[in-house]
N, C-alpha and C positions, 0 to 999 in steps of 0.2 A: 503596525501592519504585520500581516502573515503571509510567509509565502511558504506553497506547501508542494511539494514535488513528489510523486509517486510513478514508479516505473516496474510496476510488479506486473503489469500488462504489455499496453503502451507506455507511452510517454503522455503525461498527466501534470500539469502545472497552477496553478493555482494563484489569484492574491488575495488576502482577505483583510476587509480593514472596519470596527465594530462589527464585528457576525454579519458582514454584507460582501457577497462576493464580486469584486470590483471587473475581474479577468478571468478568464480562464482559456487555457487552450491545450486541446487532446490529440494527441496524433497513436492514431488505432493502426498499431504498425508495433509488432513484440521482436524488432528483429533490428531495426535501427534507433536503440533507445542513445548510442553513443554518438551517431550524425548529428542525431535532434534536441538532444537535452540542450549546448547551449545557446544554442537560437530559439529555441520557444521559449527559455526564460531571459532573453531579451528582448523578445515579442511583447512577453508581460509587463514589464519594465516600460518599455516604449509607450506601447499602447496605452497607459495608465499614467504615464508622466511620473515614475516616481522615481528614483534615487535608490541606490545599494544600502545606502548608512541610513534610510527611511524603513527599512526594513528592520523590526527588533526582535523576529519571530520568524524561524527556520525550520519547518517541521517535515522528515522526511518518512515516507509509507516503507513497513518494515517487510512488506510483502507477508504473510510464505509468500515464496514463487523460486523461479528458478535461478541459477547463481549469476546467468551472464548477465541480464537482464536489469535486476533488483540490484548488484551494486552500482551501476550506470547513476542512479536517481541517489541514493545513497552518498556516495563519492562527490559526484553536484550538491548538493545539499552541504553539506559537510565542508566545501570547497566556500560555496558560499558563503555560507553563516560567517567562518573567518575573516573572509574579504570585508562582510558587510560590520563585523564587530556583530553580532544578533548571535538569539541566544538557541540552540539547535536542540530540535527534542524528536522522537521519533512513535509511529503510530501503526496498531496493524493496520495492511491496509483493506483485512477482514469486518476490522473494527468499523471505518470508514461506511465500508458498503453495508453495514448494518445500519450505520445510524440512519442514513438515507432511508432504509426504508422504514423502522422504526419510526421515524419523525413524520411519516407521510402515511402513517396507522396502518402499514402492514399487521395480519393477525401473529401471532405469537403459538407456541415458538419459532423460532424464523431459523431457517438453514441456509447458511451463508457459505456458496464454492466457488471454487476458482479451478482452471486448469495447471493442471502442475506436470502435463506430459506423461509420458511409459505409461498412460491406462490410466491416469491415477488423476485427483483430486486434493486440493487441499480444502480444507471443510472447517466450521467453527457453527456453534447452535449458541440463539440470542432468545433470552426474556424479557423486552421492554428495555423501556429506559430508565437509569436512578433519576433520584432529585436532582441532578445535576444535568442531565440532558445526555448521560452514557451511555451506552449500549453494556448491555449486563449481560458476558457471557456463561455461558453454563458447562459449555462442551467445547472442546479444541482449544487451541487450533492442531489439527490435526492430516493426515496423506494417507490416503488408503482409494485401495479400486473402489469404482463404483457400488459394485455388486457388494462388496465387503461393505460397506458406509451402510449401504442396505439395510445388511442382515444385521448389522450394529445397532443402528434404529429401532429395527424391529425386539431384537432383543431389552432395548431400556424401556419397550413402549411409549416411544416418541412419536408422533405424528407433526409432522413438521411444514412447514409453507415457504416454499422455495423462493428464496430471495433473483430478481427479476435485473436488478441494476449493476450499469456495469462502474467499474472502478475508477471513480473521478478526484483530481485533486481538492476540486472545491470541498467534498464533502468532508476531507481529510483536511483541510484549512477550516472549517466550520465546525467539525469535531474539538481540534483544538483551540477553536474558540472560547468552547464550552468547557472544556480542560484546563483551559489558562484562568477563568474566572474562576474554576473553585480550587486554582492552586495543586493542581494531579497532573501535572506535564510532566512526561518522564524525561531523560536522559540518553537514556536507551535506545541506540540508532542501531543496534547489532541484527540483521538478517536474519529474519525468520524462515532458513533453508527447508527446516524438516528433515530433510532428507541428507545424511553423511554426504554422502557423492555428489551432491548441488554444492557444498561449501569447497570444496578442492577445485583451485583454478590448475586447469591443466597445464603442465610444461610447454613451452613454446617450440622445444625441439623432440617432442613427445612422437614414436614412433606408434603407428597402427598395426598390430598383426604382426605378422614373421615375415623377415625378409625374404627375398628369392632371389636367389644368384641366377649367374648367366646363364 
């Protein structure tokens, strides 16, 4: 079985067991991914009847997204896998929301965004799917403003069809379903920040501004 945890949004869980997704539960909330991660993947568990060490597939969403957020799902995943003895691999979770729509004959090329805060976008451009059931990217993944993706576009001569779904663990457990069969499971759970200043976790005693005396 597969459990696949993504927190590049919300909080996004997953279990997936032959390419059928048995669980899932979403909590659409990008602000308390550390309250909820681990009771909704004891929800999963529960609800499903299944056991830690039944688990031999830990697959965590690499995001882009932003740093507080995306290590929450990460860190769980990773925490996991060890407990459960399974084996940990990790996926954009650009990838993710491509294949969903890919699989469901969205037209091509598909632009696939996400919020990434300060104005900005994280962005990736998909052509179909390989033999394997992958989403085949072309372009990104990528952080730029809006207006700038645009004018990016327009200069490659892209016309593109704006991907619709939002980012669910199932499809990030169902993805690697398809990854496991042809043997392309990466290893690679490292944070796709993009951005320098998403990866620096701020000082705990980090002051603001200048101080002001009496």
């Amino acid at each position: 079985m597969i459990l696949s945890i993504d927190t590049s949004a919300g909080t996004s869980v997953a279990l997936i067991e032959d390419g059928v997704v048995r669980a899932e539960i979403t909590v659409d909330d990008n602000m308390r991914h550390a309250e909820v991660i681990g009771e909704t993947i004891a929800k999963i568990l529960a609800t499903t009847d299944t056991k830690p060490n039944q688990i031999k597939v830990v697959v965590a969403g690499r995001g882009p997204a932003p740093f507080t957020g995306l290590r929450v799902g990460i860190a769980a995943a990773t925490m996991f896998a060890a407990g459960a003895g399974a084996k940990l691999y990790g996926i954009s979770s650009l990838d993710a929301i491509a294949f969903n729509e890919l699989t469901h004959g969205e037209t091509q090329p598909l632009l696939v965004t996400a919020d990434a805060r300060r104005k900005e976008v994280y962005w990736a451009i998909y052509e179909g799917l390989d033999q394997d059931g992958v989403p085949i990217r072309t372009h990104g993944p990528a952080v730029n403003k809006p207006q700038d993706l645009e004018e990016l576009l327009k200069e490659q001569n892209l016309v593109t069809v704006q991907a619709k779904s939002p980012m669910r663990a199932s499809d990030l457990g169902l993805l690697a379903h398809n990854l496991q069969k042809a043997n392309r499971l990466d290893a690679d759970t490292s944070a796709l920040y993009l951005r320098a200043a998403d990866a620096v976790e701020p000082k705990p005693n980090q002051r603001f501004g200048k101080a002001v005396s009496g």
